[in-house]
N, CA, C, O and CB atoms as a CASP TS submission, in Angstrom:
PFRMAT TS
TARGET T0000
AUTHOR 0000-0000-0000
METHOD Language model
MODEL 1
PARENT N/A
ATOM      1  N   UNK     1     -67.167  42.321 -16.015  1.00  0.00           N
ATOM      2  CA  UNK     1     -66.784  41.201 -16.850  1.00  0.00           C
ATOM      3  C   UNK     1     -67.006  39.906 -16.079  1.00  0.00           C
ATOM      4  O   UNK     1     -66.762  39.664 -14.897  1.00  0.00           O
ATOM      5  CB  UNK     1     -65.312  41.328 -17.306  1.00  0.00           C
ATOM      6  N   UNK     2     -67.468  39.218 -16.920  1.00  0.00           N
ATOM      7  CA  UNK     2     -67.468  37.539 -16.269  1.00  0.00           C
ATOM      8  C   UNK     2     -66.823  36.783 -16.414  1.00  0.00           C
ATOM      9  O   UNK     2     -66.952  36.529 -17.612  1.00  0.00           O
ATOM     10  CB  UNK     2     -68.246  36.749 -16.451  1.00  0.00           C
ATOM     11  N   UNK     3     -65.804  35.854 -15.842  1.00  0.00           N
ATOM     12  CA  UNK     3     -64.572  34.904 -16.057  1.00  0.00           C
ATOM     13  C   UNK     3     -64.997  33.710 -15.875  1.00  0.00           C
ATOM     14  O   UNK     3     -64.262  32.780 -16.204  1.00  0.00           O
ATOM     15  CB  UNK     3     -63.392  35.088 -15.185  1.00  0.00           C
ATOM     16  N   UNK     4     -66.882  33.333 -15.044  1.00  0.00           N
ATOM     17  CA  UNK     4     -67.255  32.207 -15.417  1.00  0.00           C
ATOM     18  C   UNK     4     -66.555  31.522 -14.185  1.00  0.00           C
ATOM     19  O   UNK     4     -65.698  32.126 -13.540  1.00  0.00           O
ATOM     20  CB  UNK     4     -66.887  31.822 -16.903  1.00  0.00           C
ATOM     21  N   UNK     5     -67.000  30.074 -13.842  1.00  0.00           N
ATOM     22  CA  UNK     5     -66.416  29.815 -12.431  1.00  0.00           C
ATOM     23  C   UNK     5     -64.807  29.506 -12.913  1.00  0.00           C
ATOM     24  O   UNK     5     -64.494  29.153 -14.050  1.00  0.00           O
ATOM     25  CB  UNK     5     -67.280  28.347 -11.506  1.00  0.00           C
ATOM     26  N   UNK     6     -63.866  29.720 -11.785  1.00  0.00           N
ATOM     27  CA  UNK     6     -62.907  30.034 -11.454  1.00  0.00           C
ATOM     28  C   UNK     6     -62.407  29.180 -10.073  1.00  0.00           C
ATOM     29  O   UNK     6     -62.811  29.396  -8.931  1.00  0.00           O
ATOM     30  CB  UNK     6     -63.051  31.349 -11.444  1.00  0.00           C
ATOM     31  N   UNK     7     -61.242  27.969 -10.559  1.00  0.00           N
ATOM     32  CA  UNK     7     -60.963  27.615  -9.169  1.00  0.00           C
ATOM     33  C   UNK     7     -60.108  27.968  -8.321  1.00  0.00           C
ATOM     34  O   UNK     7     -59.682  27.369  -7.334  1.00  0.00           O
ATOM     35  CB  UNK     7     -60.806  26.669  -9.072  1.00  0.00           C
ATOM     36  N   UNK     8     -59.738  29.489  -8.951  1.00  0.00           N
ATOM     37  CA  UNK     8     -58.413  30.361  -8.074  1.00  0.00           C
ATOM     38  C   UNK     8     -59.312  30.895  -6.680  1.00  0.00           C
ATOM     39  O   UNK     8     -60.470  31.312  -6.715  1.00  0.00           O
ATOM     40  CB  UNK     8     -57.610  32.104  -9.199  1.00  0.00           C
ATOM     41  N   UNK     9     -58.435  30.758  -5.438  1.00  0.00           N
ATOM     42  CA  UNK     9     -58.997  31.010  -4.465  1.00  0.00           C
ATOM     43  C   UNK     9     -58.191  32.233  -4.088  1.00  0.00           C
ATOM     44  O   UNK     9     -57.331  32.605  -4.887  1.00  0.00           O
ATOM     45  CB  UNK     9     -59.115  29.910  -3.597  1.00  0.00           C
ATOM     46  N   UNK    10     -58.334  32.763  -3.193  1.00  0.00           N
ATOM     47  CA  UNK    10     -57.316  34.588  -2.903  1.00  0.00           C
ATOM     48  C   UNK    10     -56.077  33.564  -2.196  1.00  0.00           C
ATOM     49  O   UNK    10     -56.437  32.596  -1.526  1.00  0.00           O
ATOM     50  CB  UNK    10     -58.333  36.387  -1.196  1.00  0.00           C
ATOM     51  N   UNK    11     -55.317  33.716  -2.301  1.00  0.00           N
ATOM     52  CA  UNK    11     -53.493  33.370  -0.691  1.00  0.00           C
ATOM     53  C   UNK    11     -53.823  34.612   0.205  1.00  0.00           C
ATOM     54  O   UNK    11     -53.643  35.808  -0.026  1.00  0.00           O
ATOM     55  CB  UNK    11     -50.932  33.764  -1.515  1.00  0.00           C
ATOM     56  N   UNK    12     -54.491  33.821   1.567  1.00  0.00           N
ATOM     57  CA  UNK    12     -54.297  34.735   2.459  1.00  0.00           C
ATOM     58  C   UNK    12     -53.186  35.674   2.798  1.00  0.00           C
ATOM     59  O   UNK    12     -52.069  35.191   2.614  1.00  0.00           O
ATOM     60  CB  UNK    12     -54.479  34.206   3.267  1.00  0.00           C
ATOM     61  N   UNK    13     -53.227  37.193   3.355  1.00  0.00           N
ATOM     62  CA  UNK    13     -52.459  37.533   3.264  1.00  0.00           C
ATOM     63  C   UNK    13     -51.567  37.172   4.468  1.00  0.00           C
ATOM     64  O   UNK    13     -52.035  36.636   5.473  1.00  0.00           O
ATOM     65  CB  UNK    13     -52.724  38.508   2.900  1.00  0.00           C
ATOM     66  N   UNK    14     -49.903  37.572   4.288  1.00  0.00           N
ATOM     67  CA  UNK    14     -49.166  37.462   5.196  1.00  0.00           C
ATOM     68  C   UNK    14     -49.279  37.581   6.516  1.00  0.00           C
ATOM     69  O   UNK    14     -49.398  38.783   6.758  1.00  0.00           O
ATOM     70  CB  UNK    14     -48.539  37.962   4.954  1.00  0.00           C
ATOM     71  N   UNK    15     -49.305  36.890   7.593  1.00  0.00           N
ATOM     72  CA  UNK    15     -49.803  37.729   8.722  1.00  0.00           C
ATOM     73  C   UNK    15     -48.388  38.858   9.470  1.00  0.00           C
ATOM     74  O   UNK    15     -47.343  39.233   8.940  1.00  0.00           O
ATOM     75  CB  UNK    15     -50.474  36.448   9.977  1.00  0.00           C
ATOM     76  N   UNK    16     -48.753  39.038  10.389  1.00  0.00           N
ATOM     77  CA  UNK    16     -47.449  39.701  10.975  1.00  0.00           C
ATOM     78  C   UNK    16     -46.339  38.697  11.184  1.00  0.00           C
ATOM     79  O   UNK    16     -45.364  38.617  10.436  1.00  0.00           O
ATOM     80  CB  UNK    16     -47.732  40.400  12.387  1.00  0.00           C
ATOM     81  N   UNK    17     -46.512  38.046  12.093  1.00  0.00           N
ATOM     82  CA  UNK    17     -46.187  36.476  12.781  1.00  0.00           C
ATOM     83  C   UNK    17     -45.525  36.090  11.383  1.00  0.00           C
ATOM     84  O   UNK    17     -44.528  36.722  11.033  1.00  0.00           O
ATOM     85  CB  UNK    17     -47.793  35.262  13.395  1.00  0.00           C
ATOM     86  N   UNK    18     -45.797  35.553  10.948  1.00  0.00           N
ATOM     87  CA  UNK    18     -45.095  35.333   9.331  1.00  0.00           C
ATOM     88  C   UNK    18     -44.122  35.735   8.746  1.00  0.00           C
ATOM     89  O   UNK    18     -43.191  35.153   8.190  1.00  0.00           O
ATOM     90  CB  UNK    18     -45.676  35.667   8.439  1.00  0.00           C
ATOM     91  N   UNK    19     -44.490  37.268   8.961  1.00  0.00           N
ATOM     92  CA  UNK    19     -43.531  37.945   8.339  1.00  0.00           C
ATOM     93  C   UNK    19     -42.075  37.804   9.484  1.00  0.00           C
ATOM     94  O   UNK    19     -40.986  37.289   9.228  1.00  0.00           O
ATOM     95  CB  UNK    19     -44.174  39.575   8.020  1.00  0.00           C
ATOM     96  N   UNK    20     -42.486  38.388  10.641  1.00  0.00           N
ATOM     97  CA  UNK    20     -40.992  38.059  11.670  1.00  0.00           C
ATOM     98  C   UNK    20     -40.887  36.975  11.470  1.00  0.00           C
ATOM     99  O   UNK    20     -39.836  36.788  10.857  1.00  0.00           O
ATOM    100  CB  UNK    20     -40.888  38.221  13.286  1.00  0.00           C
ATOM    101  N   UNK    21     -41.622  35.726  11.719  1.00  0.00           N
ATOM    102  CA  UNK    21     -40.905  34.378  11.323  1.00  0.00           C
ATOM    103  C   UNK    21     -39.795  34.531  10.253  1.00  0.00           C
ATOM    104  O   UNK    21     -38.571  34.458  10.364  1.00  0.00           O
ATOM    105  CB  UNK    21     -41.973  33.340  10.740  1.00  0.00           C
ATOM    106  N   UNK    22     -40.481  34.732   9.333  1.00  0.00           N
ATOM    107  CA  UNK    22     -39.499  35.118   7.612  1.00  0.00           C
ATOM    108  C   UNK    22     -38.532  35.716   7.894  1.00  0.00           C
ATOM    109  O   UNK    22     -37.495  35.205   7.471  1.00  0.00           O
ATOM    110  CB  UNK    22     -40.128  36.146   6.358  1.00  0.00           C
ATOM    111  N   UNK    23     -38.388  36.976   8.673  1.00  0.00           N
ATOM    112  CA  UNK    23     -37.173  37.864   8.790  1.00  0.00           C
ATOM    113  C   UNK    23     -36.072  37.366   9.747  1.00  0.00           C
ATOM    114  O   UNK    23     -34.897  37.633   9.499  1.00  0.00           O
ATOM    115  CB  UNK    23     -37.606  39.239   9.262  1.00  0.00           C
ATOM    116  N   UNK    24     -36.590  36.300  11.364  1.00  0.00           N
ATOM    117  CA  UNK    24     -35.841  35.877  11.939  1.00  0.00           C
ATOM    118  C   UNK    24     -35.549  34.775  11.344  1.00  0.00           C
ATOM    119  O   UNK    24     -34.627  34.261  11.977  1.00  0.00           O
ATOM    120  CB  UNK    24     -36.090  35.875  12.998  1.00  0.00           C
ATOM    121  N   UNK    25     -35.973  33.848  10.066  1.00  0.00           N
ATOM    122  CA  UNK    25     -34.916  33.005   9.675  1.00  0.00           C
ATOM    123  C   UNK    25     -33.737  33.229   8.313  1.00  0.00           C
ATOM    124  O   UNK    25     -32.866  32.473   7.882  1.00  0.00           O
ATOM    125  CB  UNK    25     -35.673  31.836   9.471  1.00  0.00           C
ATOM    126  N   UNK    26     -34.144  34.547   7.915  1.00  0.00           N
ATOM    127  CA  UNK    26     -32.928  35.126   7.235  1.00  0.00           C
ATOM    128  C   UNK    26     -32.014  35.295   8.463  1.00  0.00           C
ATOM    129  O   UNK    26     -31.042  34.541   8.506  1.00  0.00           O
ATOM    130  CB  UNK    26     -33.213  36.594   6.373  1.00  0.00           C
ATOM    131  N   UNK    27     -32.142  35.958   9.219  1.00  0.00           N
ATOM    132  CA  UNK    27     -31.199  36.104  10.158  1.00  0.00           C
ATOM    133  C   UNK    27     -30.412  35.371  10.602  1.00  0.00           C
ATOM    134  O   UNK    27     -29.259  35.701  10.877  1.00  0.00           O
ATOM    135  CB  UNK    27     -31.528  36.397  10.922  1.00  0.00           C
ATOM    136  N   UNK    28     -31.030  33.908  10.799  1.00  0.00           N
ATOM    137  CA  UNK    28     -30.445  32.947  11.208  1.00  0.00           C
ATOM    138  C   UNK    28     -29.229  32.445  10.237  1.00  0.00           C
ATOM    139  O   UNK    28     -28.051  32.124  10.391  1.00  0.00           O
ATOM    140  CB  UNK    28     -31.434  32.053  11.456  1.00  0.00           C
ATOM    141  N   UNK    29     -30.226  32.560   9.069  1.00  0.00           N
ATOM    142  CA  UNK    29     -29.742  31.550   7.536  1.00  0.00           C
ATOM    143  C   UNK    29     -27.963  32.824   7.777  1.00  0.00           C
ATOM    144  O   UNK    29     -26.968  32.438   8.391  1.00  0.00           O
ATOM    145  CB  UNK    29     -31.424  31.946   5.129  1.00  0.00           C
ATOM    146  N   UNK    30     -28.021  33.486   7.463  1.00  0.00           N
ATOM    147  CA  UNK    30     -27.029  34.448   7.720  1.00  0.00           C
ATOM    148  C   UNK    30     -26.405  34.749   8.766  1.00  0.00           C
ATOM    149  O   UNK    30     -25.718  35.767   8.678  1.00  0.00           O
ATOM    150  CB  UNK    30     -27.344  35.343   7.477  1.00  0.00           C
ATOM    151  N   UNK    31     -26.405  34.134   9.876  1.00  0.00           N
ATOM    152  CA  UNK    31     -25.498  33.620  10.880  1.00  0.00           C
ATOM    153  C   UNK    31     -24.559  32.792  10.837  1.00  0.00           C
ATOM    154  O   UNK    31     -23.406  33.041  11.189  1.00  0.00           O
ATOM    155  CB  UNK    31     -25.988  33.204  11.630  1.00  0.00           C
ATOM    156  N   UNK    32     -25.077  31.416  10.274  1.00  0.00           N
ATOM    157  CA  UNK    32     -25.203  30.641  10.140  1.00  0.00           C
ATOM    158  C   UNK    32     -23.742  30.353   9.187  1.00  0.00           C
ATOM    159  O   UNK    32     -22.818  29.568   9.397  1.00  0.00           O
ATOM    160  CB  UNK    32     -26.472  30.541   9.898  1.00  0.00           C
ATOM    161  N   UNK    33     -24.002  31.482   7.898  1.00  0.00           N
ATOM    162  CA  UNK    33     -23.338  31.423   7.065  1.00  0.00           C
ATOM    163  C   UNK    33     -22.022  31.808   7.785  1.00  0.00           C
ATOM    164  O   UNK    33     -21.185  30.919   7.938  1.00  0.00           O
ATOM    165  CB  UNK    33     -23.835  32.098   6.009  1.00  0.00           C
ATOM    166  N   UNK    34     -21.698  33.402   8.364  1.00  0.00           N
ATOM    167  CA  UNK    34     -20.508  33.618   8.972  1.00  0.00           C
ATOM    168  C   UNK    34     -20.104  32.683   9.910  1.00  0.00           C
ATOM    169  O   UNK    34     -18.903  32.442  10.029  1.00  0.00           O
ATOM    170  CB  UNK    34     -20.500  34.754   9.508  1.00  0.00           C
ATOM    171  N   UNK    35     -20.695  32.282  10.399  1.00  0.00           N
ATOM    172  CA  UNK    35     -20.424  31.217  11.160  1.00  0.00           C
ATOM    173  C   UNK    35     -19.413  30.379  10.425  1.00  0.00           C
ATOM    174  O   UNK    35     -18.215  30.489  10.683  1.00  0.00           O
ATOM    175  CB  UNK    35     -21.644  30.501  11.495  1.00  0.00           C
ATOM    176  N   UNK    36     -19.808  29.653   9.635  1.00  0.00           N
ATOM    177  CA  UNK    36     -19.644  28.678   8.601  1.00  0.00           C
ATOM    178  C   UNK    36     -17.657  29.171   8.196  1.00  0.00           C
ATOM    179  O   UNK    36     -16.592  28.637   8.504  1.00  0.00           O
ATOM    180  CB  UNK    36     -21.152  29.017   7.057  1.00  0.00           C
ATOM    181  N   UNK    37     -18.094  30.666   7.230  1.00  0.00           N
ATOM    182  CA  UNK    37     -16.925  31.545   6.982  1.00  0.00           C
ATOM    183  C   UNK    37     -15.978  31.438   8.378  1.00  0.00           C
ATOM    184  O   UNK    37     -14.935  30.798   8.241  1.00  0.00           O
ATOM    185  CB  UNK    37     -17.473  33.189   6.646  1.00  0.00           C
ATOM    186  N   UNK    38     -16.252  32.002   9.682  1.00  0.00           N
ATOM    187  CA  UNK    38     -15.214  32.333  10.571  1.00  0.00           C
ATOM    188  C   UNK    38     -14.924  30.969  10.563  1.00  0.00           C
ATOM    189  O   UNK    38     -13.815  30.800  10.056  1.00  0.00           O
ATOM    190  CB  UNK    38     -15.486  33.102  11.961  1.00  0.00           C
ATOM    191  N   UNK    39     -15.337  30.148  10.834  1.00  0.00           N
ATOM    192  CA  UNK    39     -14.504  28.812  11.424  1.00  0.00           C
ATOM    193  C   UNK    39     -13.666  27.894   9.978  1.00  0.00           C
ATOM    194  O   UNK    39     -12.895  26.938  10.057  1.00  0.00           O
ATOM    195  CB  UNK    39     -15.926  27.559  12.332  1.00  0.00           C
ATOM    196  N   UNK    40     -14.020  28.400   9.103  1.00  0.00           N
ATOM    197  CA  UNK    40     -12.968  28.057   8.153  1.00  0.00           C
ATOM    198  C   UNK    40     -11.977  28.925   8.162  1.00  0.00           C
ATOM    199  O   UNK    40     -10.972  28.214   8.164  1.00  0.00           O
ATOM    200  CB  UNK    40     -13.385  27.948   6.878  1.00  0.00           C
ATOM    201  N   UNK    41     -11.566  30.294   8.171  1.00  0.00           N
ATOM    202  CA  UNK    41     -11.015  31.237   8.731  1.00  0.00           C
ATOM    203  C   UNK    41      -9.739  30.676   9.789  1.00  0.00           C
ATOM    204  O   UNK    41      -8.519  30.693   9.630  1.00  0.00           O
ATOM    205  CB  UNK    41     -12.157  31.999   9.360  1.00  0.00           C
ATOM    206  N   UNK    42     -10.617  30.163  10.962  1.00  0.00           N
ATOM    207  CA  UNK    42      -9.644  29.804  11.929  1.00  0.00           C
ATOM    208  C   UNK    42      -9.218  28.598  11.826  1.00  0.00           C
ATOM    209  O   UNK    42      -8.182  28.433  12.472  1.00  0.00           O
ATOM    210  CB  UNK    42     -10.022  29.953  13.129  1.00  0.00           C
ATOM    211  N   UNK    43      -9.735  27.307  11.059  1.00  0.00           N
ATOM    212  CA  UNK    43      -8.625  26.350  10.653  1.00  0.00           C
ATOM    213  C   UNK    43      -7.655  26.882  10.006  1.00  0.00           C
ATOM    214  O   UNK    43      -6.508  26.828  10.450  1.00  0.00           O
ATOM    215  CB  UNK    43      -9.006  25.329   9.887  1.00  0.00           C
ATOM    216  N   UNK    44      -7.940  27.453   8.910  1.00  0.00           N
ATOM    217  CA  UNK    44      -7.050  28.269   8.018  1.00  0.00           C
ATOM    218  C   UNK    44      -5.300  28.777   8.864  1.00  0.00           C
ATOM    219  O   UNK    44      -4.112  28.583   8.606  1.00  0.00           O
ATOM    220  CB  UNK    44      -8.157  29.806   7.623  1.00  0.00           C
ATOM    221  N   UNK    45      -6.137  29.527   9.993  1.00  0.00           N
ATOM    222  CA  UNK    45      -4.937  30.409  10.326  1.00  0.00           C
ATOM    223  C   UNK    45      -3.894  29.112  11.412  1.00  0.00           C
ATOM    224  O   UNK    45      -2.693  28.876  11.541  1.00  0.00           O
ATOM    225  CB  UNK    45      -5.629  32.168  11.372  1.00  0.00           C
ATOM    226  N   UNK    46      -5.286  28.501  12.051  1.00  0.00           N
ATOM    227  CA  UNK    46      -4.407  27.428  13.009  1.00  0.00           C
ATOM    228  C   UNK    46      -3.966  26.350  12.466  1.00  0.00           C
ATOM    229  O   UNK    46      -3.460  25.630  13.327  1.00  0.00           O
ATOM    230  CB  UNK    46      -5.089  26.877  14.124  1.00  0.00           C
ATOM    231  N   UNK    47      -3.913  25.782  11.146  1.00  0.00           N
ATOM    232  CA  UNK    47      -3.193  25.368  10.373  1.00  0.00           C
ATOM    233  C   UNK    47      -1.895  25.873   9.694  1.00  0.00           C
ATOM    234  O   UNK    47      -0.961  25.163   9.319  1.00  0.00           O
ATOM    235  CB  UNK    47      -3.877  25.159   9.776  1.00  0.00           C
ATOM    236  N   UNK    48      -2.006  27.353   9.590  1.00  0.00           N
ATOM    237  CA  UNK    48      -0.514  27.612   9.338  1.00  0.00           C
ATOM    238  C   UNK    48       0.230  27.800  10.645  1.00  0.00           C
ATOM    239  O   UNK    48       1.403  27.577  10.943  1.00  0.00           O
ATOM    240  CB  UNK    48      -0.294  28.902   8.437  1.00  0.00           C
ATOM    241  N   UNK    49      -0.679  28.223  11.259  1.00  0.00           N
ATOM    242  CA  UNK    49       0.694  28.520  13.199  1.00  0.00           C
ATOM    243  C   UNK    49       0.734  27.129  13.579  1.00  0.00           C
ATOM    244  O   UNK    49       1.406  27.124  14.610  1.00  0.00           O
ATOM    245  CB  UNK    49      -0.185  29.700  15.214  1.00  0.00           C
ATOM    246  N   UNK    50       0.380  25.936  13.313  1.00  0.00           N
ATOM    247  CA  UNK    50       0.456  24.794  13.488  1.00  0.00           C
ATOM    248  C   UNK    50       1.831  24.330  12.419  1.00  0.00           C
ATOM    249  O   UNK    50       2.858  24.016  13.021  1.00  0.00           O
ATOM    250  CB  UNK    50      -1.003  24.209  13.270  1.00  0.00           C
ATOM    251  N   UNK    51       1.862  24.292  11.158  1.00  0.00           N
ATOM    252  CA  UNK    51       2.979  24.130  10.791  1.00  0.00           C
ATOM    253  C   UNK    51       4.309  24.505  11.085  1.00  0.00           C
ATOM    254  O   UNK    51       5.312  23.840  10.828  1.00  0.00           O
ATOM    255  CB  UNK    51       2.841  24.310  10.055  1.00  0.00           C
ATOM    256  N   UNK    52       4.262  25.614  11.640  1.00  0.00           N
ATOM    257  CA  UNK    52       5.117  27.034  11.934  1.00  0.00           C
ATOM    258  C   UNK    52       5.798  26.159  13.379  1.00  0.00           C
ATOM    259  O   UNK    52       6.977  26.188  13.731  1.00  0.00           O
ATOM    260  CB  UNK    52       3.889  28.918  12.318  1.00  0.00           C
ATOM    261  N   UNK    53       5.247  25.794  13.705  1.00  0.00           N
ATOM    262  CA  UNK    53       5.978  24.997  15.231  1.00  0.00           C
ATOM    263  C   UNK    53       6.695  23.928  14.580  1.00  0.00           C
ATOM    264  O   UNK    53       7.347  23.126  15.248  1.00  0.00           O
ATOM    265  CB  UNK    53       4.753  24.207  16.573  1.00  0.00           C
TER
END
């Protein structure tokens, strides 16, 4: 079949490098987050043992 010119070009594929890039910044992004969680966590708690005195 002929589709006639076409200005779609291929998206190279992923390389490796890419892909760990991609996976070590989920990792991060999700550090990041507990991170985020624990230290609200510990105002939380050192705000009530702070009243408590």
């Amino acid at each position: 079949m002929n589709y006639g010119n076409s200005s779609y070009q291929n998206v190279p594929p992923h390389t490796r490098k890419s892909k760990i890039e991609a996976m070590i910044d989920q990792v991060l992004e999700g550090q990041q987050k507990r991170k985020v969680n624990v230290n609200g966590k510990i105002d939380v708690v050192y705000t009530e043992l702070n009243a408590k005195f």
